[in-house]
N, C-alpha and C positions, 0 to 999 in steps of 0.2 A: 504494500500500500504506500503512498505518497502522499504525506499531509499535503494537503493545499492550500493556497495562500488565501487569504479571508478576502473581501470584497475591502478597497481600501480604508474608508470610512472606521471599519474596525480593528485596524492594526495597529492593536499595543496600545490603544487608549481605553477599551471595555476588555478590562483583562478579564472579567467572571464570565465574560460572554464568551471567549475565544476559550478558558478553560472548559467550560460548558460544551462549545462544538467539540474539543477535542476527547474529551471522555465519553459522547457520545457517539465519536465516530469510532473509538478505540473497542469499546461495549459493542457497535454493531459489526465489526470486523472478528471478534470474539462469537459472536452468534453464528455468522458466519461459517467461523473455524466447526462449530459446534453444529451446525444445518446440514444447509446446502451445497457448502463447497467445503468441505467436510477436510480437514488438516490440522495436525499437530503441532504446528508452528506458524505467527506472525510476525510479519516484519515490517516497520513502516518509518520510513526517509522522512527524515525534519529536514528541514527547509535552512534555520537557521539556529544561532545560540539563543536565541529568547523561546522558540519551539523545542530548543533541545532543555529548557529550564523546566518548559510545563509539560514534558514527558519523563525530567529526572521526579518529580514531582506526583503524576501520576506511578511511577514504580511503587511507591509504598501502601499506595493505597489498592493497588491490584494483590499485592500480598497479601493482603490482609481480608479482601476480597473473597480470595481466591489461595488458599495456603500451598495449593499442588502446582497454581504456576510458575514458572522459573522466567522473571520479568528482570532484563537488563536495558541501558543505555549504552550502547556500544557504538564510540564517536558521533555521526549523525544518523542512526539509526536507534529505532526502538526495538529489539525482540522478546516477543513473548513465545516460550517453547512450554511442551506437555503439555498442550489443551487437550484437552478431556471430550 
């Protein structure tokens, strides 16, 4: 997956709103893994260091989420491996 870059208007000035898209896109890529396109591992490209802050960020909270996933930041990628 490819974070995408918001609509300008909201870059980096509505940080709850941009955390908002991004846990919600990270959840339906998780569904995903878990459906229809059925896979053991995601991986999804941040754009920049301000994306890679609200993905170090999201890590903790998917653990805790979710205690079987093994969630990293790995340079400008996110990976989440063992979906279930």
């Amino acid at each position: 997956m490819v974070w995408n870059i918001l609509a300008p208007h909201f870059d980096y000035d509505q940080q709850d709103l941009i955390a908002n898209v991004m846990a919600s896109y990270i959840m339906g890529g998780l569904k995903l893994c878990r459906s229809e396109m059925k896979s053991s591992s995601m991986q999804m490209y941040l754009l920049n260091g301000t994306d890679r802050q609200y993905a170090v960020g999201a890590v903790s909270l998917l653990r805790e989420l979710d205690s079987e996933l093994r969630v990293n930041v790995r340079g400008m990628w996110l990976h989440i491996d063992n979906i279930a």
